[in-house]
Kinemage of the C-alpha trace (Angstrom):
@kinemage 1
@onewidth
@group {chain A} dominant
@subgroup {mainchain}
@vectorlist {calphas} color= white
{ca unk a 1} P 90.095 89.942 82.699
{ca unk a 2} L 86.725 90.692 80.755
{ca unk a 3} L 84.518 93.194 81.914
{ca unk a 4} L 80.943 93.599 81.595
{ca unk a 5} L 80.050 97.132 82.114
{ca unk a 6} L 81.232 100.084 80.083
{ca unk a 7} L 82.043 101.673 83.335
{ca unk a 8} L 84.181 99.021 84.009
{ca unk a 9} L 85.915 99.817 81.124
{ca unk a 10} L 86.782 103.584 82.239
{ca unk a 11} L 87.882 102.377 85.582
{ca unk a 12} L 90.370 100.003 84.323
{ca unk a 13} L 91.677 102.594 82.138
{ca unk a 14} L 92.387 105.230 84.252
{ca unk a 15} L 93.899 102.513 86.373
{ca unk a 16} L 96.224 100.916 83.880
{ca unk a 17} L 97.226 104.686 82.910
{ca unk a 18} L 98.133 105.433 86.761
{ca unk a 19} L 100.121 102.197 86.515
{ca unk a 20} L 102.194 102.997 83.944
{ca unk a 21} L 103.331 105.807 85.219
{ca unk a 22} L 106.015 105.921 87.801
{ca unk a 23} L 104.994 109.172 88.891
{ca unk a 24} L 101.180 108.761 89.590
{ca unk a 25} L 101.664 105.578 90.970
{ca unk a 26} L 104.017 106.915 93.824
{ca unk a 27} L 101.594 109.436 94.350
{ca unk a 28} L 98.469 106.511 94.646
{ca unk a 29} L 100.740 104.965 97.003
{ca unk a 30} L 101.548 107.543 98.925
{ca unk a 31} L 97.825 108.283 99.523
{ca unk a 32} L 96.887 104.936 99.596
{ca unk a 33} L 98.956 104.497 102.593
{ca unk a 34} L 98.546 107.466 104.460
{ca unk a 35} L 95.309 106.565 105.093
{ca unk a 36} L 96.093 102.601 106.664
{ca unk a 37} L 96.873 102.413 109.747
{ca unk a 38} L 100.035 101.214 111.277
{ca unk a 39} L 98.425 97.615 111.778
{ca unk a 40} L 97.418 97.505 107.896
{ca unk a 41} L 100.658 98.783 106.455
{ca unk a 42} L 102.645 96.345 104.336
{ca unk a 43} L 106.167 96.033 105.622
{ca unk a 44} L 107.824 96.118 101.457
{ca unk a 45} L 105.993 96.595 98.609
């Protein structure tokens, strides 16, 4: 996916780095999901 904004660019890097590591991304999750409530959550991911 092409970007247009420099900025963008930065968020899709810190993303992908998150991503690739097994570590951060349990750690997105668990945030991620602590803040959905119970009608929101996903039942597997």
């Amino acid at each position: 996916m092409k970007t247009v904004l420099p900025r963008e660019l930065a968020v899709e890097d810190i993303f992908s780095r998150i991503l690739a590591s097994p570590e951060a991304s349990g750690r997105l999750r668990k945030v991620f999901y602590q803040y959905l409530d119970d009608e929101h959550m996903i039942s597997a991911y």
